[in-house]
VEXDREN-2710 file (C-alpha; in Angstrom, 1 decimal):
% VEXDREN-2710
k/r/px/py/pz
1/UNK/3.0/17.0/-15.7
2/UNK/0.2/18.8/-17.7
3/UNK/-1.7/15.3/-18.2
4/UNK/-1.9/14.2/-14.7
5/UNK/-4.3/16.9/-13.5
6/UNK/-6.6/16.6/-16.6
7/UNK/-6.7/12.9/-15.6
8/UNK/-8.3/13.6/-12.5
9/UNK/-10.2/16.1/-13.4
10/UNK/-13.0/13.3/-14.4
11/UNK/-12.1/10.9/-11.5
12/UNK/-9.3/10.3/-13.7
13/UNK/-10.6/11.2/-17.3
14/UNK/-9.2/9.3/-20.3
15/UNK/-11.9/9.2/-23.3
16/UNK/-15.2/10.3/-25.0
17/UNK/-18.3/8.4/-22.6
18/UNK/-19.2/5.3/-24.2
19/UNK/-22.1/3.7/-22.5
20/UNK/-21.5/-0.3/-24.2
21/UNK/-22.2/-3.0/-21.3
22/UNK/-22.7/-0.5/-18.8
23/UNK/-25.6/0.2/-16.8
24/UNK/-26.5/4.0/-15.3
25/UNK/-26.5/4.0/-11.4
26/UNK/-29.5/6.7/-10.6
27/UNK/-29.3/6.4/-6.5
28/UNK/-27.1/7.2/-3.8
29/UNK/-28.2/4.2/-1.7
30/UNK/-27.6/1.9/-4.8
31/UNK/-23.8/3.9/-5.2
32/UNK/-23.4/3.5/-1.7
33/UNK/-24.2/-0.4/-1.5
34/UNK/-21.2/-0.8/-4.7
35/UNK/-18.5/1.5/-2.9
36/UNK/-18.8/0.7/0.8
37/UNK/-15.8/-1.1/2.7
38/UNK/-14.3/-1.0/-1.6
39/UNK/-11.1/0.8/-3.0
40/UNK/-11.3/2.3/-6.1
41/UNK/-8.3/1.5/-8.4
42/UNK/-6.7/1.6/-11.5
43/UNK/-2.8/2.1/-12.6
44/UNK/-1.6/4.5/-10.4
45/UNK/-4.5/5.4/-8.8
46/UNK/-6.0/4.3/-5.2
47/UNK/-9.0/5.8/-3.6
48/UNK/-11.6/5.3/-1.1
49/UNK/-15.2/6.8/-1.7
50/UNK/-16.8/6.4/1.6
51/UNK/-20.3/6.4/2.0
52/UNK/-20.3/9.5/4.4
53/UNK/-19.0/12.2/2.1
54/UNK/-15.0/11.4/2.1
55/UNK/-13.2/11.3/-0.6
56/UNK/-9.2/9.8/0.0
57/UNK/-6.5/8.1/-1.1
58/UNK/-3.3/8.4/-3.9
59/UNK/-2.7/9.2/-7.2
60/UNK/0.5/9.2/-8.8
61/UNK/2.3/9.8/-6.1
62/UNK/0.2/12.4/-4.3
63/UNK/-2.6/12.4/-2.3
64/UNK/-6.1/12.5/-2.8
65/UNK/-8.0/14.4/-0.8
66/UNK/-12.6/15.5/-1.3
67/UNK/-15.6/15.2/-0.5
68/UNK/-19.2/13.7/-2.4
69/UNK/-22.5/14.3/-2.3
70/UNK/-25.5/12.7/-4.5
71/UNK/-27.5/15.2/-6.5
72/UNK/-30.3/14.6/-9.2
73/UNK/-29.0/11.4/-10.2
74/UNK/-24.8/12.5/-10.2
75/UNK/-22.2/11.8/-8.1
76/UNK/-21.1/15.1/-7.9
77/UNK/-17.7/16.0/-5.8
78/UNK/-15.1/18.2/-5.0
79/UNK/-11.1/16.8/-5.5
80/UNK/-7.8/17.7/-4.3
81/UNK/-4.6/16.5/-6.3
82/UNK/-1.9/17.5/-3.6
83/UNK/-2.3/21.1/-3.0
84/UNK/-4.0/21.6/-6.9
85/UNK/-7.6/21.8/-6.3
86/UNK/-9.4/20.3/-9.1
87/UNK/-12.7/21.8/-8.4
88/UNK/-16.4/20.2/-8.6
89/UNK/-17.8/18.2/-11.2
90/UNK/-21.2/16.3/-11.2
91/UNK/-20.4/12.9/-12.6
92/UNK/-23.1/10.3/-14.7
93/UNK/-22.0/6.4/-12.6
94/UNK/-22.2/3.5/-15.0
95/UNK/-21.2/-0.1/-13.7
96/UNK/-20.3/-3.5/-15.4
97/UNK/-19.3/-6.4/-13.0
98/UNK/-16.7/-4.8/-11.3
99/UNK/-15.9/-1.8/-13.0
100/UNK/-17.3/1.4/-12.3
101/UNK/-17.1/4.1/-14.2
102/UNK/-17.4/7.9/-13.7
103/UNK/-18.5/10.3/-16.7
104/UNK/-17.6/13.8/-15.9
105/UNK/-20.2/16.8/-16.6
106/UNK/-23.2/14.9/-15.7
107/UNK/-22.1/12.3/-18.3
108/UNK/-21.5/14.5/-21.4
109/UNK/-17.5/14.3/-20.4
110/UNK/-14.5/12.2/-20.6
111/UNK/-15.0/8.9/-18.4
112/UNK/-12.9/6.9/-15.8
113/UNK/-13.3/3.2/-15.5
114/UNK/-12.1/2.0/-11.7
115/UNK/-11.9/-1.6/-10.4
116/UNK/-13.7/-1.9/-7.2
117/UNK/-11.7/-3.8/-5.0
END
């Protein structure tokens, strides 16, 4: 059950960043215009990023409970697994069609790519 929480830890971390096809989202009005009235999924994994701040949905199982704010140029959040609190991170956002994908420590991290729906 280890791997699950390191997962999330990025928005659901997996690998080393690699940047190929992806283009860097700098603004929270251009992040907002890609997430609103979107889920966020992948295997497992079903969230909602709302453009007020929210962060919800399930993972695995358990819920997903945080909140966002944009800072410098990161998507930077705070995330619940459950009752595990997974802490804050300031995320690089990279998009291609209609994957998005979140690289954790302001982009020098392991990445998550999510399908927006």
């Amino acid at each position: 059950m280890r791997l699950l929480p390191a997962i999330l830890v990025g928005l659901l971390a997996a690998t080393p960043a690699l940047a190929d096809g992806f283009e860097k989202i700098d603004d929270r009005d251009t992040f907002v215009s890609m997430i609103e009235d979107k889920k966020l999924t992948r295997f497992g994994i079903h969230l909602t990023v709302s453009p007020g701040g929210e962060i919800a949905g399930r993972a695995f199982g358990r819920s997903v409970t945080g909140a966002w704010q944009w800072k410098s140029g990161y998507f930077c959040r705070d995330l619940y697994w459950g009752k595990r609190d997974l802490g804050p991170n300031c995320q690089a956002v990279k998009v291609q069609g209609e994957t998005i994908r979140f690289i954790s420590d302001q982009g020098t991290g392991q990445f998550a790519d999510l399908v927006l729906k």
